[in-house]
N, C-alpha and C positions, 0 to 999 in steps of 0.2 A: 504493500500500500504506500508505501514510505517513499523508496526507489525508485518503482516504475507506474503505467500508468493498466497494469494488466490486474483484472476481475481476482477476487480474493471472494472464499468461499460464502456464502450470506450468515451463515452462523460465526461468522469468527468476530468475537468481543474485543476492541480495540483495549488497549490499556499502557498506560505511559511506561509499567515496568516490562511487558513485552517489548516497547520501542524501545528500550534501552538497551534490551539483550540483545536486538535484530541486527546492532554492528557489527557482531562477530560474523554473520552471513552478506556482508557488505561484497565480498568476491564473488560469493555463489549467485548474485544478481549480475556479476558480469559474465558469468558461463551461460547467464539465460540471454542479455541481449547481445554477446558476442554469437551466438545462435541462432539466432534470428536476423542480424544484419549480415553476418560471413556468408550464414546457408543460403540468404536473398542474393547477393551479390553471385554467389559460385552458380547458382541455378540458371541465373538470370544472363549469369555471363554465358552462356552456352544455345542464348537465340540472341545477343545481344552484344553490342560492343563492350569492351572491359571497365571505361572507361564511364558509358551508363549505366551499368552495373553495378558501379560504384558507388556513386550521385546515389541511385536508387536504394543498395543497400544502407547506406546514410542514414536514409528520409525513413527508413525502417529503425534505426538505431533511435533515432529521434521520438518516433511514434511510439516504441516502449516505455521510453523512459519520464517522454515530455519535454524532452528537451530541459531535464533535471542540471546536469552537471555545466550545461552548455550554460543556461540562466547564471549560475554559481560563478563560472568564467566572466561572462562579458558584467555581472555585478563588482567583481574583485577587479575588472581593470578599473571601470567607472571611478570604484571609488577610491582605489590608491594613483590613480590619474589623475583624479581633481581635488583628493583631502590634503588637509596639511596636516592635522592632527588627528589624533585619537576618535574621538566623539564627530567630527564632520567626514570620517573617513566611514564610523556605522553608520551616521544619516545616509551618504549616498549608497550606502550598500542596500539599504530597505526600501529605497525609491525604486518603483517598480519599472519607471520608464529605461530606457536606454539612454546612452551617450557615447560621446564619439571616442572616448576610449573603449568601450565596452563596444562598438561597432567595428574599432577598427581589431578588437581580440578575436572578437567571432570571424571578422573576413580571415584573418589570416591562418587562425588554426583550422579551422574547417574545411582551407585552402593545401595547408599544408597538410595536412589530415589524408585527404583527398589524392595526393599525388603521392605520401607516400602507400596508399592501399594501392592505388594502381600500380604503381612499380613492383610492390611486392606479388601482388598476382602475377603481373608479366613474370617476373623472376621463376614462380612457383606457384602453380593454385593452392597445393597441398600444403605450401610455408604457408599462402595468407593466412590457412583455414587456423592451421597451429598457431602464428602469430597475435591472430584477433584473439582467439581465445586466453594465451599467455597473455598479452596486453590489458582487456578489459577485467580482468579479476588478479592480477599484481596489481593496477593503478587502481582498484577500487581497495586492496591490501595498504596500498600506501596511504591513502587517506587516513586510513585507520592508525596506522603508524604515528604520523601526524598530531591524530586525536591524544595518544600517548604521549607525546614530548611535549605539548602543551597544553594550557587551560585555555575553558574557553570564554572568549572576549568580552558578553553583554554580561550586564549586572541585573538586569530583567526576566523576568521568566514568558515573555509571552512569541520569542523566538519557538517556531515550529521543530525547528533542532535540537532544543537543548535538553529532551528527556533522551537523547541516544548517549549524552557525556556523562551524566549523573553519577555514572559509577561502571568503570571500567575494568575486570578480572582479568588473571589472566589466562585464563579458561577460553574468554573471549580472544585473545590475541592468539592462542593456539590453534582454535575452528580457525579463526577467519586465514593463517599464516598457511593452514591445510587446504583450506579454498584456493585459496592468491596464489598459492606455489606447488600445487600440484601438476598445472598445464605446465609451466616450464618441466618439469621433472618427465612428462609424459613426452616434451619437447626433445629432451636429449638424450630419451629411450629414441624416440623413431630416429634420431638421429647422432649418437653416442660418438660422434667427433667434431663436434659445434659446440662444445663449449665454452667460447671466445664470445657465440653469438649472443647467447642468454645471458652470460655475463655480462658487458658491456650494455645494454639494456636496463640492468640492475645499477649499473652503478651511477649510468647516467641518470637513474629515477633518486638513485641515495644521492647524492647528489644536492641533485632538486628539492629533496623533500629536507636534509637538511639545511639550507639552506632559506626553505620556507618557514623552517622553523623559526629562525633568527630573524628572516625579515617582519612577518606576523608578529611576532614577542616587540618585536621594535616600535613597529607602530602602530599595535593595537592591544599588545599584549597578552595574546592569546591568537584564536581563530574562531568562525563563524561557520554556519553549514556554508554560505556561500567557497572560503576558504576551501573548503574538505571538494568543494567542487569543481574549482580552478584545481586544485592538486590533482585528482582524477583525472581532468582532461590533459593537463600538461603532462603528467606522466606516463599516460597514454602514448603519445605521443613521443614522448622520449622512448619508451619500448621498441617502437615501430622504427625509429632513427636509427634505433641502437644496432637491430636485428640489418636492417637493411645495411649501415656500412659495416658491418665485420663482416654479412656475406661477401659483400663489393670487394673487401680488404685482404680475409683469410682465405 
């Protein structure tokens, strides 16, 4: 219910300590829509250019989720774009409109998003399939990671995220580290002399994700779901970079 935008059973009783526990499954919702856009794209690339296929499986990746983490993206440039501090950095994060940083993050990662899925297919159908799926549930992993090294940002309780931080086990970081890091593991069974490729991918997401630590604790003190959802996409993204130049390289 949280995650994506797909039908949950009518008897299921919502409750703030289920939403809390639901982060540990934060990867196993990228095994569902990395399934739904890979298998769109791979299907569709086979009456269809590779290149609409692409585009199309997208608009699939979008339609599950809502365009969840993209929102969380083009909020998090908006407002470390145009804050200068603390408190006008959460204002523009909760403004619902867009701006031209938040415009110009969406053109480009969506962009670059874009051209590396198509390379990758070019390269290998069988890598995209494996790629997408390692991709979309480590960067739903790393998010999580994230949530661990800091607190989170508002002092308010009426943030729709904040019953997932409440209290984090490490029960929960063990499911969610079994989600996030099983496709890689599944990755270097099918292919057990690429270990350059999964690595480099990790490291560029570690990376990233500390370094968002530092800059979040800086100037806001924490993170925000928006945050947890620029992380997702950026390090998505960085997977996908990772994997393509160590194939190009190794």
């Amino acid at each position: 219910m949280f995650n994506t935008r797909l039908p949950v059973p009518p008897f299921y009783i919502y409750s703030e300590e289920a939403l809390s526990r639901s982060s540990r499954y934060f990867p196993l919702i990228g095994w569902i829509v990395s399934a739904g856009a890979s298998f769109a794209s791979y299907g569709l690339a086979q009456i269809l250019p590779i290149e609409i296929s692409i585009v199309l499986g997208m608009i699939v990746s979008v339609l599950i989720t809502g365009g969840f983490h993209e929102d969380g993206l083009a909020d998090v440039c908006d407002a470390f774009g145009g804050g200068w501090n603390k408190e006008k950095i959460l204002e523009i994060m909760k403004d619902s409109r867009i701006g031209t940083f938040g415009s110009i993050g969406l053109i480009l990662s969506l962009g670059l998003k874009f051209y590396l899925l198509v390379e990758l297919f070019k390269f290998s159908p069988k890598i995209f399939l494996l790629t997408s799926w390692f991709a979309h549930s480590a960067s739903r992993w790393s998010a999580m990671v994230l949530m661990m090294l800091i607190p989170y940002a508002r002092d308010n309780d009426l943030s729709k995220s904040k019953p997932i931080v409440k209290e984090l086990f490490v029960s929960d970081f063990i499911v969610s580290t079994v989600f996030g890091c099983f496709p890689a593991f599944y990755f270097l069974k099918s292919y057990p002399n690429q270990i350059p490729h999964v690595l480099l991918g990790f490291g560029f997401a570690s990376i990233m994700i500390f370094y968002l630590r530092y800059y979040f604790k800086k100037w806001i003190e924490g993170f925000t779901g928006d945050c947890l959802g620029f992380t997702q996409q950026v390090t998505e993204l960085l997977f996908y970079l990772g994997i393509l130049i160590s194939w190009n390289s190794f």
